[in-house]
C-alpha positions as CSV (number, residue, x, y, z in Angstrom):
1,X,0.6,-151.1,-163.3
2,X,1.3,-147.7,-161.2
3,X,1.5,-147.5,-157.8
4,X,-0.7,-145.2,-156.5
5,X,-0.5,-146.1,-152.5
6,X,1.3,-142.6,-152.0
7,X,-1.5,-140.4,-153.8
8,X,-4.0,-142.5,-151.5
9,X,-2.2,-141.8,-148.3
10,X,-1.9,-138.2,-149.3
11,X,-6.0,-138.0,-149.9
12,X,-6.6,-139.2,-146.7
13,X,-4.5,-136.9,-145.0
14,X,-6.6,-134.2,-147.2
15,X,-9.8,-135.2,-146.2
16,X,-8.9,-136.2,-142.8
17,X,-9.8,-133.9,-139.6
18,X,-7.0,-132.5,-138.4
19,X,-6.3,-131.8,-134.5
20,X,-7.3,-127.9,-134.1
21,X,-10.8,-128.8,-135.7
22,X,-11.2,-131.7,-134.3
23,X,-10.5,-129.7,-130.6
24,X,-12.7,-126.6,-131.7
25,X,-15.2,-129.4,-132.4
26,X,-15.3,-131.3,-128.7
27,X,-14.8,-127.4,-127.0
28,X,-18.1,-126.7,-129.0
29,X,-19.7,-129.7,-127.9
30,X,-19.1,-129.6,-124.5
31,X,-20.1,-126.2,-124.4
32,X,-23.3,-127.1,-126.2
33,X,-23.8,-130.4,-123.5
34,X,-23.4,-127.8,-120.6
35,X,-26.0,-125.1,-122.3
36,X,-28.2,-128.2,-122.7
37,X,-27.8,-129.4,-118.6
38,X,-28.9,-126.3,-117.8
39,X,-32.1,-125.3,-120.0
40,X,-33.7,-128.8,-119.4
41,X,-32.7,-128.0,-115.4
42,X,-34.3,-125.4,-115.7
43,X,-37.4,-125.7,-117.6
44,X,-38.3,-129.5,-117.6
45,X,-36.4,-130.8,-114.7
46,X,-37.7,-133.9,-115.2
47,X,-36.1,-134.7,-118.1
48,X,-32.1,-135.1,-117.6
49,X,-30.5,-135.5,-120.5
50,X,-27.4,-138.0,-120.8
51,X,-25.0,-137.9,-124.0
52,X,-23.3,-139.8,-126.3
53,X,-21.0,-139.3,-129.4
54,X,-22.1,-141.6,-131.9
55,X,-22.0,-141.8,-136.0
56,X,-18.8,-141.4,-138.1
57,X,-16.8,-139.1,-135.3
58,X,-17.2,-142.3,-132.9
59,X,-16.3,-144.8,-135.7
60,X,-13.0,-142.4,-137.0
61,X,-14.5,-142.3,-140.7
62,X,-15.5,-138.4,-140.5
63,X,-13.9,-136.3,-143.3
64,X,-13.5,-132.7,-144.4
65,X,-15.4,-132.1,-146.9
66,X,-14.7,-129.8,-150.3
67,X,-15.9,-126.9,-148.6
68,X,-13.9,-128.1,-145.4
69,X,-17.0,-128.6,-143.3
70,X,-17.1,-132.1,-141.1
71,X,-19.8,-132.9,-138.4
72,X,-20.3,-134.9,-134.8
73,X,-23.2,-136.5,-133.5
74,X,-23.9,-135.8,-130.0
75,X,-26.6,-138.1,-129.3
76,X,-28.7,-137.1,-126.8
77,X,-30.6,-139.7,-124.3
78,X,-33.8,-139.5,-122.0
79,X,-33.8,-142.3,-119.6
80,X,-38.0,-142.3,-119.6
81,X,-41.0,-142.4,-121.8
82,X,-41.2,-139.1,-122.8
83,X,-45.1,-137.5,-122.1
84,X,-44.5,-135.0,-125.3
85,X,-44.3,-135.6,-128.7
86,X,-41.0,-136.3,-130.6
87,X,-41.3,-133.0,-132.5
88,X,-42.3,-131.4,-129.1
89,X,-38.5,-133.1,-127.8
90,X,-36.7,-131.9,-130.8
91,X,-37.8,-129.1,-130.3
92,X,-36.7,-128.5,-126.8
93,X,-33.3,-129.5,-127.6
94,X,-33.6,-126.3,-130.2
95,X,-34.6,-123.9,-127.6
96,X,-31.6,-125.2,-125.6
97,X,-29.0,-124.4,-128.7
98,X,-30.6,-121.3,-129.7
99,X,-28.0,-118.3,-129.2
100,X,-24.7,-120.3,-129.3
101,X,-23.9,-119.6,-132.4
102,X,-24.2,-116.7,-134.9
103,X,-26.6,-119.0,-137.2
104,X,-29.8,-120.5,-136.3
105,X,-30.1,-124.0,-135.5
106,X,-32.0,-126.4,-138.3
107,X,-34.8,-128.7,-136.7
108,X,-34.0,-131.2,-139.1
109,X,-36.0,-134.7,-139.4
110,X,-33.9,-136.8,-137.3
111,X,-31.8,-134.7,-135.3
112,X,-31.4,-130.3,-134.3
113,X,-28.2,-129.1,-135.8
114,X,-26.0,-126.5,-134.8
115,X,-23.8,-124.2,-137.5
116,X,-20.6,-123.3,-136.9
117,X,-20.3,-121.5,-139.8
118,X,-17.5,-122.5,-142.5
119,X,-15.9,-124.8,-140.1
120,X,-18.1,-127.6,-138.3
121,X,-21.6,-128.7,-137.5
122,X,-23.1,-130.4,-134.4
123,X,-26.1,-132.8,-134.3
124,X,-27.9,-134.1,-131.9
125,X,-30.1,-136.7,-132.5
126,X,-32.7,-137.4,-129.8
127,X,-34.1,-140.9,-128.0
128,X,-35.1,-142.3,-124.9
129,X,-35.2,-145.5,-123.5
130,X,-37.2,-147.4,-120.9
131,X,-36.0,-150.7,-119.0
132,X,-36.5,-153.7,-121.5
133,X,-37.6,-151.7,-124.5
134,X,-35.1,-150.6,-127.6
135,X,-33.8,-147.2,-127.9
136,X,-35.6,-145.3,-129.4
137,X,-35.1,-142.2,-131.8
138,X,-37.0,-138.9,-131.9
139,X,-38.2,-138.5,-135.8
140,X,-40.0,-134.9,-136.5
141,X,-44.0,-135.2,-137.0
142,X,-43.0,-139.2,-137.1
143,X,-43.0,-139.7,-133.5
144,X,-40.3,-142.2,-132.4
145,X,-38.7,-145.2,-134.1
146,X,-36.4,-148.0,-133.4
147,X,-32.5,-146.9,-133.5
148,X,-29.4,-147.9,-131.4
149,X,-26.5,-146.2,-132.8
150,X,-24.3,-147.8,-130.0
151,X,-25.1,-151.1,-131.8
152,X,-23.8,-149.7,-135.1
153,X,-20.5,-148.7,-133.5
154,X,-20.3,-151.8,-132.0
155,X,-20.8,-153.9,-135.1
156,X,-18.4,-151.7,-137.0
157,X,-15.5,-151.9,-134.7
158,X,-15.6,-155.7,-134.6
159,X,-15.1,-155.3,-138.9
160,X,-12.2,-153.2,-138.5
161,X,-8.7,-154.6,-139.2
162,X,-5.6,-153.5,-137.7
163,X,-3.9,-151.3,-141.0
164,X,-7.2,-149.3,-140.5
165,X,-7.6,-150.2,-143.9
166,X,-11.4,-150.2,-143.8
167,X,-11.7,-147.1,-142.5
168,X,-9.3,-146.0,-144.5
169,X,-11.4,-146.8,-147.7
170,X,-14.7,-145.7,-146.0
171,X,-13.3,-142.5,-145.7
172,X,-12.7,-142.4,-149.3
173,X,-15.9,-143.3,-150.7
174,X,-17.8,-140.8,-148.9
175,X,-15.6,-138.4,-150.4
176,X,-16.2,-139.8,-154.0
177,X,-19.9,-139.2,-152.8
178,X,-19.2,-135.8,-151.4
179,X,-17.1,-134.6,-154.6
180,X,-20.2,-136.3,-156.9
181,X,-23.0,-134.7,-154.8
182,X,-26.3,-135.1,-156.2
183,X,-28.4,-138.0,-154.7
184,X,-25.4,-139.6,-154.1
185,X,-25.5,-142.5,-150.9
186,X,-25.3,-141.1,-147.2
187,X,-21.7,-142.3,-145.0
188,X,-23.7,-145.2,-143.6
189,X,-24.4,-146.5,-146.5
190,X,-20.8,-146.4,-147.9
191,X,-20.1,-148.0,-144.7
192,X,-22.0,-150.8,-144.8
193,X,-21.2,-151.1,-148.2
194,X,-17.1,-151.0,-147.5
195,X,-18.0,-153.8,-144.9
196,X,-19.3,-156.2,-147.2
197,X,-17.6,-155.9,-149.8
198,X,-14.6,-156.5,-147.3
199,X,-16.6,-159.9,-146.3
């Protein structure tokens, strides 16, 4: 039987992020956190909004896709009950972003994401939390919902294995899924899937 170790280690060095995006990337998100400070300052001062990378960036299973594109979530936290909708929050968050790049933000369902076209996007995903309550996640015309994406990071970590072996082959299935396109599973649920097939 071949041995194809080499050819894997080469594909993950292809789809892996390399340093100048991945420092274009945190330049653009702390220049997107600092734009952010400011407009809720300055328009709702009540709100103060705290931050936290979270998703695949956090858990070092982001990739470059075909078209070279990758992502980080910036999750963005209210430490209050919020007295607007979660549409009405979103939508803050896209008034704050507005302008920094070239292309228009998308209000998406579950998070406002900026373009940074042909290279990188940026999402923030919304929630607030309240002493003794969950955290909980802004979800356009939905209102809010249940979601601790600290938790996930946690949970992964404590699967991972010292080779990086898991991440390793998490990486790699989301770019089967990328390649494939079409309806194809989202990178959380490859995860998941990587870590149980590794139980």
């Amino acid at each position: 039987m071949a041995n194809c170790h080499s050819l894997f280690q080469d594909f993950h060095e292809d789809i892996s992020i390399g340093k100048s995006k991945k420092d274009r990337m945190m330049n653009s998100k702390n220049g997107l956190r600092k734009r952010i400070r400011k407009w809720f300052k300055d328009n709702h001062p009540d709100y103060e909004p705290k931050f936290y990378i979270q998703g695949s960036y956090k858990m070092k299973t982001g990739i470059r896709t075909k078209d070279d594109i990758c992502d980080l979530d910036d999750g963005i936290y209210f430490f209050r009950e919020p007295d607007v909708t979660a549409t009405t929050l979103q939508t803050w968050v896209w008034n704050a972003v507005d302008g920094y790049t070239s292309t228009t933000p998308e209000h998406r369902k579950k998070c406002i994401r900026s373009i940074f076209s042909g290279d990188y996007e940026i999402d923030h995903p919304i929630y607030y939390k309240v002493d003794g309550q969950n955290y909980r996640l802004a979800v356009k015309n939905n209102g809010f919902e249940d979601s601790d994406p600290k938790e996930m990071v946690d949970w992964f970590n404590k699967q991972k294995d010292v080779d990086g072996k898991l991440i390793r082959h998490v990486k790699y299935l989301k770019a089967w899924c990328d390649n494939k396109r079409n309806k194809m599973p989202n990178g959380l649920a490859m995860t998941n899937s990587c870590v149980e097939c590794k139980n």
